[in-house]
LUMZA-457568 format. One record per residue: x, y, z of N, C-alpha, C in turn. Coordinates in steps of 0.001 Angstrom, whole numbers, padded with zeros to 6 digits, always signed. Atoms other than C-alpha are relative to their C-alpha. Example, Ala and Ser with C-alpha at 12.3 -4.5 7.8 and 13.67 -1.06 7.14 Angstrom:
// LUMZA-457568
+000890-001190+000000+012300-004500+007800+000900+001200+000000/-000820-001190-000060+013670-001060+007140-000770+001090+000730/
// end
This chain:
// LUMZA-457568
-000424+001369+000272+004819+029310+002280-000034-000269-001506/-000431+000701+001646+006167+027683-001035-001105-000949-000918/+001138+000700+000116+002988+025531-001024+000135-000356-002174/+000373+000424+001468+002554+023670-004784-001332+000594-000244/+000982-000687-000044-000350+024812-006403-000932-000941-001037/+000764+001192+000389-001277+021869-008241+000114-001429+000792/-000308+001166-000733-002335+018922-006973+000480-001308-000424/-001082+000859+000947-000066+015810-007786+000869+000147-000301/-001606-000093+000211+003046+017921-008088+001035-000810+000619/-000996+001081-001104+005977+015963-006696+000445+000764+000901/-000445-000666-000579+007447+016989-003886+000876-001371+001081/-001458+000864-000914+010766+015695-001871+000054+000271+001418/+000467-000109-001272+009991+015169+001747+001847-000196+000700/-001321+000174-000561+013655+015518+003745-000504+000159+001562/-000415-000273-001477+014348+015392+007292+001214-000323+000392/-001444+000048-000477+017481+016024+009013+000324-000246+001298/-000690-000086-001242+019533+016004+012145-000090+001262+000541/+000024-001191-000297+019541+018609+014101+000902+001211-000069/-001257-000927+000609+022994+019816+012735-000194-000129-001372/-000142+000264+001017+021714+019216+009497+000642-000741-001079/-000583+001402+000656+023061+015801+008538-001393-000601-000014/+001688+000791+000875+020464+013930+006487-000954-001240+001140/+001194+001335-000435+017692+011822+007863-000669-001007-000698/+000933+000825+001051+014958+009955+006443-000468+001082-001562/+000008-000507+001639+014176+011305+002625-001076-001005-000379/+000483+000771+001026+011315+010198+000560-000785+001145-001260/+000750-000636+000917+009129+011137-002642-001248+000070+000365/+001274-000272-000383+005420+012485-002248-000243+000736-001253/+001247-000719+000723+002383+013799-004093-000357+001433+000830/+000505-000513-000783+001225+017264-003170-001684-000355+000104/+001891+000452+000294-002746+016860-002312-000774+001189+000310/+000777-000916-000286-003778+020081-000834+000480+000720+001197/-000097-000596-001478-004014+022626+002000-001373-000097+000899/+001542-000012-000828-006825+022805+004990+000380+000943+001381/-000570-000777-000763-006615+024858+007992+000926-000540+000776/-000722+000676-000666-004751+022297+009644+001972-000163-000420/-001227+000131+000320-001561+022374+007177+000044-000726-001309/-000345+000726+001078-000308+021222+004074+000160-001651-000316/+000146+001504-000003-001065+017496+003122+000943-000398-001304/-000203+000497+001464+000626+015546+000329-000018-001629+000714/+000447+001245+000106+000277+011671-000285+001561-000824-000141/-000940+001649+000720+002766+008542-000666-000723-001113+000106/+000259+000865+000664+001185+006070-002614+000523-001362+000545/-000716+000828-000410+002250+002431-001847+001043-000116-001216/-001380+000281+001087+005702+001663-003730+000985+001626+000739/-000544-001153+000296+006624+004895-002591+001543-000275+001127/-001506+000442-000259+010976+004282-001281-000141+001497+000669/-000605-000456-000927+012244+005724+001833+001230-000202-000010/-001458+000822-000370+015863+005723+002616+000634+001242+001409/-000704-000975-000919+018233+007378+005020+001586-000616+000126/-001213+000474-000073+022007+007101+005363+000131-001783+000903/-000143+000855-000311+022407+003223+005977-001123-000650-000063/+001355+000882-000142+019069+002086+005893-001274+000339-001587/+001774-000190+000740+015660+001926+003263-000915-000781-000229/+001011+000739+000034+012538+000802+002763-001249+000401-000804/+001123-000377+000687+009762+000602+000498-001460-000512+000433/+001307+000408-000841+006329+000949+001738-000788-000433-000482/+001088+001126+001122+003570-001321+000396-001462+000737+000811/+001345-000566-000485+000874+001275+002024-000027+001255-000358/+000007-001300-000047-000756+004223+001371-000307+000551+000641/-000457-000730-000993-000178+006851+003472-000198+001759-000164/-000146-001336+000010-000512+010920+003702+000515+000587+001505/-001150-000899-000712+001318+013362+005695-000385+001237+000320/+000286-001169+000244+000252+016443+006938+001567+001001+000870/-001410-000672-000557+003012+019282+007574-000691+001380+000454/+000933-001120-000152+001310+022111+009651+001292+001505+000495/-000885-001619+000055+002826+026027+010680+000660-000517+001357/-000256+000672-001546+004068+024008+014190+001007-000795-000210/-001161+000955-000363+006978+021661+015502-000288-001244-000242/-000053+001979+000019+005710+018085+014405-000406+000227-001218/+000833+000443+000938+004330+016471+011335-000442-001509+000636/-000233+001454-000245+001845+013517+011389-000364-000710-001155/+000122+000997+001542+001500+010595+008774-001135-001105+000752/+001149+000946-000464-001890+008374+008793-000190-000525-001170/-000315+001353+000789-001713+005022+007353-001238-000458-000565/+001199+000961+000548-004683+003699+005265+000175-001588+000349/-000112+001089-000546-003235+000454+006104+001439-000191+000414/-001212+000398-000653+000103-001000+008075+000242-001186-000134/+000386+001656-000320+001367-004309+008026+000659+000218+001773/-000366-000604-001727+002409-002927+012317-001414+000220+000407/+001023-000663-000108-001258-001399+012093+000220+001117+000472/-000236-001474-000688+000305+001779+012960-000700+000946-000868/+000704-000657+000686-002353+004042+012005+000455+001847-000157/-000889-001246-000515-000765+007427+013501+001208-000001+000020/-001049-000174-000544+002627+008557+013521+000495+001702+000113/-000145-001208-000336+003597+011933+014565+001602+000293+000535/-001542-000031-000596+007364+012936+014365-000136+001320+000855/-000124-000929-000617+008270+015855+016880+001281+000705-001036/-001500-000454+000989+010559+018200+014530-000138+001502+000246/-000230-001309-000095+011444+022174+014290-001527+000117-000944/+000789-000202+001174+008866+023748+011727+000145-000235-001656/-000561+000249+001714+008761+022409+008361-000056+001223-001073/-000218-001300+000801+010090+024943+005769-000478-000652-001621/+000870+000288+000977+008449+024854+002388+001041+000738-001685/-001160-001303+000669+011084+026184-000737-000760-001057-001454/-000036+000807+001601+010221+025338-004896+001792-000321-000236/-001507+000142+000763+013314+023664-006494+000077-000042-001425/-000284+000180+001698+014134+022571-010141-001432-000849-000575/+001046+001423+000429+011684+019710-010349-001327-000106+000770/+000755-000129-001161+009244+020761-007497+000261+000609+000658/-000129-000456-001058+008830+021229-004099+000264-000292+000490/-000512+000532-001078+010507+020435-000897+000026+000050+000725/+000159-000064-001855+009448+020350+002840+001171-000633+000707/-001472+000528-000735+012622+020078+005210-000149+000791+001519/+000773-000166-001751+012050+020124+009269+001382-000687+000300/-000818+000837-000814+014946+018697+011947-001235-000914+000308/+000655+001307-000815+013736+015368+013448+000471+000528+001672/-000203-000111-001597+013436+016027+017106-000236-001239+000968/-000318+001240-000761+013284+012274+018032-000888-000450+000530/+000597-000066-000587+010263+012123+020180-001444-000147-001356/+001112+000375+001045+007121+010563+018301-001024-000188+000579/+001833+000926-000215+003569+009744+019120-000441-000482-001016/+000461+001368+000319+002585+006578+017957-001489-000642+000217/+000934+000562-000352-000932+005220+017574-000142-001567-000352/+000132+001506+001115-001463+001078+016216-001374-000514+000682/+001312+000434+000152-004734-000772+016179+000062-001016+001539/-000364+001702-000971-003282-003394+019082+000191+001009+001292/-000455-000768-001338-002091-000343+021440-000702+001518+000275/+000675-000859-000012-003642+003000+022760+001838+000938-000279/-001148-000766+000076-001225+006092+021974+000905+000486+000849/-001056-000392-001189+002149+006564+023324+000951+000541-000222/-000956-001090+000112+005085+008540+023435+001745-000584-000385/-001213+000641+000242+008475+006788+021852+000730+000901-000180/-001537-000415-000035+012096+007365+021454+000666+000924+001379/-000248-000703-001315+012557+008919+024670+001587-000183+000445/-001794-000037-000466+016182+007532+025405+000953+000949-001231/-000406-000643+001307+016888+008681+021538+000026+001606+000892/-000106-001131-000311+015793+012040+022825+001161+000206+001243/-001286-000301-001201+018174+012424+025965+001146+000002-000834/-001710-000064+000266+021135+011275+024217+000044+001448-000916/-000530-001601+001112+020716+013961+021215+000021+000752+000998/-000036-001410-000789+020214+016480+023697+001500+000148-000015/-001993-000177-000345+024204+016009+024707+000096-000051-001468/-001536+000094+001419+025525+015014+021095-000485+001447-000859/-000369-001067+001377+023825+017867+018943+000178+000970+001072/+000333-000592-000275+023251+019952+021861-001435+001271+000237/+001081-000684+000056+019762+020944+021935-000089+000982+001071/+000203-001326-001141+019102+024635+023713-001007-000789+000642/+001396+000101-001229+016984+024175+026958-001205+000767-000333/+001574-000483+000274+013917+026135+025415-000800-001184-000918/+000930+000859+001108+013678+023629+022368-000377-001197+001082/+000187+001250-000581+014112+020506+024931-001292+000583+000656/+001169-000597-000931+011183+022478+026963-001047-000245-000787/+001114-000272+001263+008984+022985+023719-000451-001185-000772/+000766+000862+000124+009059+019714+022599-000353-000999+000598/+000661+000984-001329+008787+017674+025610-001443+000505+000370/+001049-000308-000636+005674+020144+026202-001174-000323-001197/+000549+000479+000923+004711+019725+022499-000870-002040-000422/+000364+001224+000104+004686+016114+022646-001096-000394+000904/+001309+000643-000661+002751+015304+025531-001377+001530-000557/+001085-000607+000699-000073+018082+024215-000532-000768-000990/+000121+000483+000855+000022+015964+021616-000541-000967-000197/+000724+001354-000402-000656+012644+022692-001160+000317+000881/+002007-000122-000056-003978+013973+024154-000465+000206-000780/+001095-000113+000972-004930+015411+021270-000267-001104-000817/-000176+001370+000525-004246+011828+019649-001003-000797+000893/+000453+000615-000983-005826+009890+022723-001812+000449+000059/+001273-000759+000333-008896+012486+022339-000951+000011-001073/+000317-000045+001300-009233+012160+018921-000414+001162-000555/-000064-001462-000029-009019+016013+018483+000361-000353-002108/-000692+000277+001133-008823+016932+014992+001474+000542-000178/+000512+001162+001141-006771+016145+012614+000633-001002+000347/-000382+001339-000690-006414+013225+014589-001578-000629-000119/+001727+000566-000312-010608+012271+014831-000290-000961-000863/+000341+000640+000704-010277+010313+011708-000146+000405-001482/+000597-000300+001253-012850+011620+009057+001587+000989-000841/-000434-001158+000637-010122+014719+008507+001300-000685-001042/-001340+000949+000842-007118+011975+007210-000708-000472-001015/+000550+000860+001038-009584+009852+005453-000566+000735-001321/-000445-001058+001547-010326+012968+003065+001340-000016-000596/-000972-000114+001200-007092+013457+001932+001085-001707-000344/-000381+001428+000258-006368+009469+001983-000850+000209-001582/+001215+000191+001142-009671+009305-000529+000620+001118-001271/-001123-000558+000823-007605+012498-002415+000762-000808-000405/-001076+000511+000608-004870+010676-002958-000494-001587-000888/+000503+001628+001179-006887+007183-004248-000794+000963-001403/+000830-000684+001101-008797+010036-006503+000867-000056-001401/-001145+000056+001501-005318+010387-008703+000386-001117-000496/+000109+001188+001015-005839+007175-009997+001573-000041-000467/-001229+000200+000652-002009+006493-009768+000843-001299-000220/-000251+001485+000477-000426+003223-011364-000416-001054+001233/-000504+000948-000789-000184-000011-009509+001472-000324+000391/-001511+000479+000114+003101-000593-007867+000033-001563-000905/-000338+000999+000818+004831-003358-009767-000852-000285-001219/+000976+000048+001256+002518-003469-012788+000413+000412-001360/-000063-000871+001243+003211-003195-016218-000548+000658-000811/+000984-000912+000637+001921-000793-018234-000113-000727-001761/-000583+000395+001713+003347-002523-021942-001264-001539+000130/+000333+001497+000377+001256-005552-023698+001175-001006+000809/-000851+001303+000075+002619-009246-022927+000490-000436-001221/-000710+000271+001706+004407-011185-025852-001384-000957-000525/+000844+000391+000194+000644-012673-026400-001403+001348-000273/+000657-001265+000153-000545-009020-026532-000947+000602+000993/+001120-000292-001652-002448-009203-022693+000127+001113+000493/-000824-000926-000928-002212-006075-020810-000666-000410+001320/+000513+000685-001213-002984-006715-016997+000186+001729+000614/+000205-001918-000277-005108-003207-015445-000954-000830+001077/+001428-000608-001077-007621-002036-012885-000915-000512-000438/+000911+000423+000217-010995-002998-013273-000694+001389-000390/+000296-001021+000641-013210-000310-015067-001255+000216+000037/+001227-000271+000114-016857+001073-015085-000382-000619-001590/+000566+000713+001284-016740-000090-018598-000042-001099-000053/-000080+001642+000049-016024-003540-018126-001008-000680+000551/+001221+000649-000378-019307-004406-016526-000575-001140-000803/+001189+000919+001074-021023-006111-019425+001192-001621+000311/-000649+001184-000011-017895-008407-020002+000080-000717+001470/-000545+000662-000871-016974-008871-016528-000976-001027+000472/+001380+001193-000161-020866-010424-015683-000085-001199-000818/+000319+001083+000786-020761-012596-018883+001117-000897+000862/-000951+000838-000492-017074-014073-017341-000286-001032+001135/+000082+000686-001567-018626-014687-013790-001074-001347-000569/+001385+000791+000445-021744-016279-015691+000911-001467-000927/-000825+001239+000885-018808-019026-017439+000430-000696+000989/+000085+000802-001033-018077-020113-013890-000227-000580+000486/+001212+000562-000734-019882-022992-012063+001127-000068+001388/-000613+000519-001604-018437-022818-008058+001220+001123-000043/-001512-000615-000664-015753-020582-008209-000084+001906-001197/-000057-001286+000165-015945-016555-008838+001134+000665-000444/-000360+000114+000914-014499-014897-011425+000119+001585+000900/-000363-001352-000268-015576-011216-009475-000305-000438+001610/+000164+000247-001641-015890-010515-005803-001228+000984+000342/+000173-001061-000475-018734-008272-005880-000995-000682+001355/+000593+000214-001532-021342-008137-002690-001842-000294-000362/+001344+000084+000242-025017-009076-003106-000590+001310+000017/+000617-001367+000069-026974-006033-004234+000890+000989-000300/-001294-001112+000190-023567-004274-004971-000062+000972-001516/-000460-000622+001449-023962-001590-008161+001338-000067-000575/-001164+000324+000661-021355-002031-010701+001067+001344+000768/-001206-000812-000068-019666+001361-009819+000207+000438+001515/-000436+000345-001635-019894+000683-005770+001313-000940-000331/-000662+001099+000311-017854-002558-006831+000905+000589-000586/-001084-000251+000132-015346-000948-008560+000731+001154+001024/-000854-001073-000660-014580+002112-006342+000076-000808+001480/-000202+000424-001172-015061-000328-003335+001546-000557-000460/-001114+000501+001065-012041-002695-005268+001568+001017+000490/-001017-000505+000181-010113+000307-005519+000449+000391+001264/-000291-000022-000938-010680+000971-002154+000847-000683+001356/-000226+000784-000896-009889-002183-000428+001916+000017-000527/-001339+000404+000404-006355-002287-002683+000816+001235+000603/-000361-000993-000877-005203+001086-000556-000307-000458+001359/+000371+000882-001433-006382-001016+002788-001026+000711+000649/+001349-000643-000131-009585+001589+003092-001164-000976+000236/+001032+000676-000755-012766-000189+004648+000222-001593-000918/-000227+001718+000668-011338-003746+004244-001132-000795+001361/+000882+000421-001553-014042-005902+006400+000963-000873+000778/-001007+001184-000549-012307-008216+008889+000310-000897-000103/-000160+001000+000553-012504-010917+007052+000924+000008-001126/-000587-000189+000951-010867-009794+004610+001745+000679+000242/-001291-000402+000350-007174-008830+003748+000194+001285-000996/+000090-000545+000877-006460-005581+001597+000898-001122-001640/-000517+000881+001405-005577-006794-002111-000481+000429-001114/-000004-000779+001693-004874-005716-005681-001353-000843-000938/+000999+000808+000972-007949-006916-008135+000514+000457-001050/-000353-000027+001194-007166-007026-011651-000104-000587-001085/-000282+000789+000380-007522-008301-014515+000554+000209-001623/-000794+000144+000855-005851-009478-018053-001012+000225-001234/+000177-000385+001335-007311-007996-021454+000843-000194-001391/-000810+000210+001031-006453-009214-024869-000960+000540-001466/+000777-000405+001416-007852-007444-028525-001367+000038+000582/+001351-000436-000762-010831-006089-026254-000976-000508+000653/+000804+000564-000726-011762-008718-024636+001021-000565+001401/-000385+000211-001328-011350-009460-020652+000305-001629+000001/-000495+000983+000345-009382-012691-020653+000156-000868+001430/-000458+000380-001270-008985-013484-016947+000122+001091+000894/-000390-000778-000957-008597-012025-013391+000949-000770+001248/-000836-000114-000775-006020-011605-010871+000200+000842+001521/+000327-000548-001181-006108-011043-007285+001008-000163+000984/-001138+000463-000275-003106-010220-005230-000329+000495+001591/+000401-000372-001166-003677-010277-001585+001669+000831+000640/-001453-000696-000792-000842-007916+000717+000429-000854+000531/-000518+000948-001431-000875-010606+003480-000914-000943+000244/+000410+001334+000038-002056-013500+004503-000798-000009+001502/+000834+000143-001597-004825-014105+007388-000217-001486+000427/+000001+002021-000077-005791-018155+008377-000837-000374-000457/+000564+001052+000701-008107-018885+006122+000645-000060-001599/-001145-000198+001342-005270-017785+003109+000761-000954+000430/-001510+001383-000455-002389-019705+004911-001040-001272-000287/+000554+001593+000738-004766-022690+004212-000216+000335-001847/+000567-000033+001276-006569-022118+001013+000284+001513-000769/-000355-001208+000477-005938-019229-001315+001692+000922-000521/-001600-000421+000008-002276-017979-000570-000397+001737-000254/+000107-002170+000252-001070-014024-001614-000994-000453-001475/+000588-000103+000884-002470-015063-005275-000962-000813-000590/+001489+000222+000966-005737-015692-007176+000274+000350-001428/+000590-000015+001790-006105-016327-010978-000920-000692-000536/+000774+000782+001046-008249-017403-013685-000392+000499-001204/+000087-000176+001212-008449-017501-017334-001699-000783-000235/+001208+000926+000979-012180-017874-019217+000421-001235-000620/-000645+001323+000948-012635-021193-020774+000579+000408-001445/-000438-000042+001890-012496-020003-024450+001354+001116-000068/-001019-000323-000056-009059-018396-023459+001198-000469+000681/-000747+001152-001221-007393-021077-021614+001085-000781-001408/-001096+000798+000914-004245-022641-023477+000897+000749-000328/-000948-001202+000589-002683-019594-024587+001179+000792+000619/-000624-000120-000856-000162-019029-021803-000317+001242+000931/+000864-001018-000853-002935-016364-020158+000256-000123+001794/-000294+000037-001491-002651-017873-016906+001614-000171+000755/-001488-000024-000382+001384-018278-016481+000119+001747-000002/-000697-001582+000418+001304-014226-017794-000583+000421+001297/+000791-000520-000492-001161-013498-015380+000748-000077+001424/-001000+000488-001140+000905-015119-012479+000933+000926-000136/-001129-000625+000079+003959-013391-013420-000415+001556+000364/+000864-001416+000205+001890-010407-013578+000208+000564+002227/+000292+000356-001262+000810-011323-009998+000968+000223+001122/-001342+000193-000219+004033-012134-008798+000899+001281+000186/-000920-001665+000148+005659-008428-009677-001421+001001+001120/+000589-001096-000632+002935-006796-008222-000001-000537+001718/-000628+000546-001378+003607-008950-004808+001259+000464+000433/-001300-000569-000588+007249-007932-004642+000002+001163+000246/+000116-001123-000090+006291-004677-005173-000752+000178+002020/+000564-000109-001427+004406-005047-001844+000593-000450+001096/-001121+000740-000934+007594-006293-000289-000323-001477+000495/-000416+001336-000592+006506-009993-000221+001269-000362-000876/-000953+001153+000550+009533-012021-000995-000173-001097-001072/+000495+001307+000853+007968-015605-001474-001352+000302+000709/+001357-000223+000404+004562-015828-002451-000686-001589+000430/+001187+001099-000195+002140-018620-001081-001286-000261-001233/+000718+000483+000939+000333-020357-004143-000709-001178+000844/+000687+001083-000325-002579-022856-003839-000642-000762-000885/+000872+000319+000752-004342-025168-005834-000359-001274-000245/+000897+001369+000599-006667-028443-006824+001339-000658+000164/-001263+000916+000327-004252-031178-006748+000070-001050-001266/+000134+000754+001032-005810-032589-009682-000157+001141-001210/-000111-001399+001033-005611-028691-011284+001463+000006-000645/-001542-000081+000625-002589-029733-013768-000305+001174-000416/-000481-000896+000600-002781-026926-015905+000256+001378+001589/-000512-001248-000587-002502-024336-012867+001088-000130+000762/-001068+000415-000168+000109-026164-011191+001101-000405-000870/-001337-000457+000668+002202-026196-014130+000622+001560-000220/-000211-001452-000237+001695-022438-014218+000560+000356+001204/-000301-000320-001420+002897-022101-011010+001356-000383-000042/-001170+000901+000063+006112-024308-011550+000446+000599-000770/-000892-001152+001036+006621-021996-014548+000683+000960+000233/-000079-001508-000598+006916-019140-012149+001243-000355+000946/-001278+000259-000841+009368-021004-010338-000220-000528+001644/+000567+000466-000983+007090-022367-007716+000393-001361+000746/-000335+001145-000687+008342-025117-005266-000579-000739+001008/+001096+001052-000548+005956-027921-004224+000380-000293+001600/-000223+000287-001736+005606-027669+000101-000631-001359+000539/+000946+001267-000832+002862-030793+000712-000923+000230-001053/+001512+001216+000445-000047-032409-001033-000675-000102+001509/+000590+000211-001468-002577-031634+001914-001208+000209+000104/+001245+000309+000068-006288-032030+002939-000357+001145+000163/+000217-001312-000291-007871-028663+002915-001705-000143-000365/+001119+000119+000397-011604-028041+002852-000585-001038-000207/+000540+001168+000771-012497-031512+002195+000499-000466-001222/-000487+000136+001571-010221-031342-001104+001756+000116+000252/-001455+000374+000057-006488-032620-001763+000598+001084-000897/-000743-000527+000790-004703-029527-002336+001870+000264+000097/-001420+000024-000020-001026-028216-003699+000319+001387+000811/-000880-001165-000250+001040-025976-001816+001316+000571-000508/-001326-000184+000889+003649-024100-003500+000517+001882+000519/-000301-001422-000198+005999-021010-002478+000950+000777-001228/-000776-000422+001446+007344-018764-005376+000683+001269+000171/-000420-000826-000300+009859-016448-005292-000507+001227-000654/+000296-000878+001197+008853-013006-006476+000848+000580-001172/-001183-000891+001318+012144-011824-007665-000090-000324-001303/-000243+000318+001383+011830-014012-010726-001131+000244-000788/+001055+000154+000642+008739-012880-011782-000070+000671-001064/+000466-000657+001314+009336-010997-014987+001014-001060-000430/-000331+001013+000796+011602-014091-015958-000476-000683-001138/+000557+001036+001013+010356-015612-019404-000051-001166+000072/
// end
């Protein structure tokens, strides 16, 4: 096998028809081998397409491609909760090209499916019949993977490895190891010189003084008793949808740096649960006092805003004080459009939905 030999090379994931007319197509990370088969990663942001259709996934995800007739893909998070998916295909072939590597398998139609709401089951089944007539599948393959599939969904149902869990969540934790961008995020200063990043083992000192400028309202999210560098690798964890508690939503933390000092943070939730649809929305900001005026919190939004579309929301659910002018003009800057003036918590707040598209708008 063609196998990469570093980890992080790119590699171009194809699948076809069974006459070799294109399928689904996307980009991947390689991450490794195990006895089970070759793994590589897609990151969230990472674009799918296929003749007539695409989609960009706002989860991260790995893939394993073993010496056998299927591959399966296990979701760190879903907005379906589909944690398993397991296509039924020929054997994936492994070749270097110009720019990488490239795994290419037929789709054989026939999937096992796991999601958090349903126990595992066996889809596309009418899909499968018809191909049989249009490409003509030989009667050994229709044998092999009708026998493949259900084998399959026990070992899924069983939790056999590398279905049991722990064996995905290694090369999930691989792939959060390569520390690779934020979708939608810029990497360049603002025209105020902000850059808007990750949170950092170094930033401890500042980030405590920030929370300590707060009275009522939290600046970090960490956990009582939490060490600084639990708190950040948890952070990084929850923004891949890795041990999010149930209360919680996965979501980007971040925040805005200007001439070396931490200026504000930014918190971009994926989705919305019912105590967000009231209070909160997809985004969280806040600028320190002794950096407040300087158009920190409109950048920070915008900031916000791109890294939401990136996660395929559309329009963005804003919230805030109804007597909070300055963040409700920031919000209106962004292009935010006032839903109700409404009682929330005991406190008269604004609702506002903002499109993301316009969010690198000046």
């Amino acid at each position: 096998m063609a196998f990469p030999s570093i980890t992080g090379s790119p590699v171009r994931v194809r699948y076809t028809k069974w006459d070799g007319t294109p399928h689904w197509e996307n980009d991947a990370v390689f991450l490794g081998t195990d006895e089970h088969g070759a793994w590589v990663g897609m990151p969230a942001g990472t674009r799918a397409a296929r003749p007539g259709a695409a989609f960009t996934g706002v989860w991260d995800s790995v893939t394993l491609f073993p010496e056998a007739g299927w591959t399966a893909t296990f979701n760190a998070w879903h907005p379906k909760a589909t944690r398993i998916y397991v296509d039924l295909t020929d054997v994936p072939r492994w070749s270097a090209t110009a720019v990488g590597h490239e795994v290419t398998m037929a789709d054989l139609d026939l999937d096992v499916i796991e999601r958090a709401s349903r126990p595992a089951f066996i889809d596309d089944e009418d899909e499968f019949a018809e191909h049989q007539v249009r490409y003509g599948y030989p009667a050994d393959l229709v044998a092999t993977v009708r026998r493949d599939a259900d084998s399959l969904l026990e070992q899924v149902r069983e939790r056999e490895a590398p279905f049991d869990g722990p064996t995905a969540r290694r090369w999930l934790d691989r792939l959060l190891a390569l520390d690779l961008p934020v979708p939608g995020l810029a990497a360049r200063p603002d025209q105020n010189g902000m850059v808007v990043r990750e949170l950092t083992l170094a930033d401890e000192a500042q980030a405590r003084a920030a929370q300590a400028e707060f009275d009522g309202w939290s600046f970090l999210f960490t956990h009582d008793g939490e060490a600084w560098p639990d708190h950040v690798a948890r952070l990084a964890r929850e923004r891949r949808g890795l041990d999010v508690l149930s209360s919680r939503v996965p979501h980007t933390f971040l925040v805005g740096e200007a001439d070396g000092e931490l200026v504000g943070r930014l918190s971009v939730r994926h989705a919305l649960n019912g105590g967000l649809r009231t209070v909160g929305g997809h985004i969280g900001y806040g600028v320190r006092p002794a950096f407040r005026g300087r158009g920190h919190a409109t950048a920070l939004l915008r900031a916000g805003l791109a890294v939401a579309a990136a996660q395929g929301i559309r329009r963005a659910l804003l919230t805030c004080d109804d007597d909070n002018v300055p963040s409700a003009r920031a919000i209106e800057r962004c292009g935010g459009v006032l839903e109700a003036v409404v009682i929330a918590e005991g406190r008269r707040g604004r609702r506002y939905w903002v499109p993301t598209a316009t969010a690198t708008t000046p």
